[in-house]
C-alpha positions, -999 to +999 in steps of 0.1 A: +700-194-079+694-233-073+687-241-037+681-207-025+647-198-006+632-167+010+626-164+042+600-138+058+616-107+070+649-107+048+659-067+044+649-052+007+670-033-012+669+003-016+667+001-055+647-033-057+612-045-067+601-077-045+573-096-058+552-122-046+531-143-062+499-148-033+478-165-057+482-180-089+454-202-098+416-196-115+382-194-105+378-230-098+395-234-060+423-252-057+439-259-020+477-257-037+464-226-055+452-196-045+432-173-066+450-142-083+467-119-062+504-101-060+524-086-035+548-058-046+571-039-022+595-012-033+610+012-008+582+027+014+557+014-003+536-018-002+500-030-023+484-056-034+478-061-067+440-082-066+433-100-041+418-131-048+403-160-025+430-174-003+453-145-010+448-132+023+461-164+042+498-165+019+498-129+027+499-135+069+519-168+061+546-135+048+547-124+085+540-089+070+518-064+096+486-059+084+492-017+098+519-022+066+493-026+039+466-009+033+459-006-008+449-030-033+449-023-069+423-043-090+424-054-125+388-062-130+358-078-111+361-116-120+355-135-084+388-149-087+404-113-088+383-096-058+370-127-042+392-122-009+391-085-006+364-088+024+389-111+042+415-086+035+398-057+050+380-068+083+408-096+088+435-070+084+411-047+110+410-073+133+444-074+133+462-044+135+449-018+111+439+015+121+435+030+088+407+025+061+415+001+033+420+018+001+409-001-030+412+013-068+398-004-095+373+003-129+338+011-130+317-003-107+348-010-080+324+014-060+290-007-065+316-034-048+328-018-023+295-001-014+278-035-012+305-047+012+297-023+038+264-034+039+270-070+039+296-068+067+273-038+088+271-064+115+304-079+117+321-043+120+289-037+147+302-068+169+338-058+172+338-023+175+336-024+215+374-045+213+388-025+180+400+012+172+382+026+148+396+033+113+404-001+099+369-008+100+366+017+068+372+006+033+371+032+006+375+036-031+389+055-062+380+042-099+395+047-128+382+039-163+409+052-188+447+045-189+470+069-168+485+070-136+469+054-110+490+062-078+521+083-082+545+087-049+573+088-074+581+124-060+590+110-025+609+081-040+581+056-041+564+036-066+540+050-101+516+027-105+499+028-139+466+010-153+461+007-189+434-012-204+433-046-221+413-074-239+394-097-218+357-105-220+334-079-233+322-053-220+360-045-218+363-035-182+399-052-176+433-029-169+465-043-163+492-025-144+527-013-148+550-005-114+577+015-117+605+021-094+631+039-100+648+021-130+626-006-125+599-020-139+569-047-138+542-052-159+513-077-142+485-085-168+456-093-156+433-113-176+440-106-214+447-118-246+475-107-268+471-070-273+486-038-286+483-020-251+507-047-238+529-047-261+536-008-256+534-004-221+558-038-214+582-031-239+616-042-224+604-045-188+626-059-158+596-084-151+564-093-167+538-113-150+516-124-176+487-147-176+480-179-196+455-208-194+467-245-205+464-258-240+431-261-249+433-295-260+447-308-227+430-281-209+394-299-226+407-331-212+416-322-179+384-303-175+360-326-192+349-299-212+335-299-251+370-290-269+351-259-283+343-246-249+376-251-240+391-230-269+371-203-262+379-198-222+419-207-234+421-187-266+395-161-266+391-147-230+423-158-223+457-162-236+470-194-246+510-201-236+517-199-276+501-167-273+518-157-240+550-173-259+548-143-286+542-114-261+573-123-241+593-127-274+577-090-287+583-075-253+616-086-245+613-092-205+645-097-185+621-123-170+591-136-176+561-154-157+531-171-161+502-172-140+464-183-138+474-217-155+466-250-139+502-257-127+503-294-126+534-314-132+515-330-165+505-292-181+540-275-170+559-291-200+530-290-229+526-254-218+563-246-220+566-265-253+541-236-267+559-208-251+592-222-263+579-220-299+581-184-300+603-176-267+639-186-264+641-159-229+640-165-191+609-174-181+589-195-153+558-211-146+543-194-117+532-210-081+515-194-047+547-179-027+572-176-055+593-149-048+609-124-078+637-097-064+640-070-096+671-057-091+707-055-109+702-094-109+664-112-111+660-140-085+633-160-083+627-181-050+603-202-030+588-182+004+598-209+031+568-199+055+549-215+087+513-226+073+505-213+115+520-184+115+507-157+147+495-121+139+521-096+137+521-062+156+526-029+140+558-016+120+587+008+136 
């Protein structure tokens, strides 16, 4: 699909997954990447998937109505996962939603959320004399063992289910399987290699999985002791010769990677890794990359205005 791009508002299939890619990068801010966050629609039905720092402005750049959106699913509580959830909620409020924010996530996604309202008690103060009341409210639902998550598969929507994997102890890190109709994608959070992946992204339309650079270049790049820099690459996180073997275990019609430093001088090392186990579609991920799952698997850039004007509300 050379030369093709996506444009904001293009009609989505009735039996299609679209998936964008809002933020890609780590916890170190980048300006060319934002921190992890994915937008899913599918039929009716439209989440985030984290919502990391920056996410919010490549979500408006979509020209999507903020009275369109109002769940996120999160993986865990790393900064670089939640960090743009506040912007999300009272930006969103500000601009169109009426209805509470709805946020699921592991233990302790309530302590967050609980500690949000307080920090914002005087924002949400100030407007309410110019706003309707109801997007002001943010509320949660945790989970803290695999299993459905959000199920509106009986009025043709999306099954959303979380299913743990290995991060950084205390183990508090799920990743999440969409399914639509006959189709299916895996997102991974943070993780390394692990059985629960394996299972649960088995021969998936799409898998979004994450990997760090090499750790030698990464050490380099980073100017940190090699040793330090195994550890964050290999152990909390998955290397691309790691990510290399999932893919090849799992089988994807396509795969991704994400939450990798996506410079021009790591994209070929890292696919030389991946390409030692992997012989399948895959792609190096980047803020506004755009993946229709259908009977065929594009994968685009979003051509979008960097000044784009709030939307108003959906038919």
């Amino acid at each position: 699909m050379a030369g093709e791009n996506f444009y904001p508002g293009e009609p989505l299939e009735d039996d299609e997954i679209r998936v964008t890619l809002l933020g890609t990068g780590t916890p170190f801010p980048r300006r060319a990447q934002a921190c992890a966050s994915v937008f899913v629609e599918a039929g009716a039905d439209k989440f985030l998937l984290d919502c990391g720092s920056g996410a919010p402005q490549n979500f408006t750049s979509l020209e999507i109505p903020f009275t369109a959106v109002d769940k996120i699913f999160t993986t865990h509580h790393h900064v670089d996962h939640i960090g743009g959830i506040d912007h999300f909620w009272i930006g969103g409020w500000t601009y169109g939603r009426t209805t509470p924010l709805k946020v699921w996530g592991p233990p302790g996604t309530d302590k967050i959320v609980r500690h949000l309202r307080g920090i914002y008690e005087w924002d949400i103060e100030t407007r309410l004399d110019a706003l309707p009341p109801g997007g002001h409210e943010i509320e949660c639902s945790e989970f803290g063992q695999d299993g459905a998550i959000y199920d509106n598969s009986d009025n043709g929507g999306v099954k959303v289910t979380a299913f743990k994997v290995l991060h950084c102890e205390p183990q508090n890190t799920f990743a999440m399987k969409v399914e639509y109709k006959e189709r299916t994608f895996v997102f991974s959070a943070d993780t390394k290699k692990c059985a629960s992946m394996l299972h649960h992204a088995a021969n998936c339309d799409l898998l979004v999985h994450e990997a760090f650079p090499p750790a030698e270049l990464y050490a380099a790049k980073s100017n940190r002791p090699l040793e330090v820099a195994k550890k964050i690459s290999e152990v909390y996180h998955t290397s691309p010769r790691e990510a290399g073997e999932v893919f090849a275990e799992t089988n994807p019609r396509m795969a991704v990677i994400y939450h990798m430093y996506n410079n021009d001088d790591v994209i070929g090392p890292a696919l030389n890794q991946i390409r030692e186990n992997y012989h399948g579609p895959v792609e190096i991920g980047y803020d506004l990359m755009v993946i229709n799952v259908a009977d065929e698997i594009r994968v685009r850039p979003a051509v979008v205005s960097d000044k784009p004007w709030p939307i108003g509300k959906t038919a």
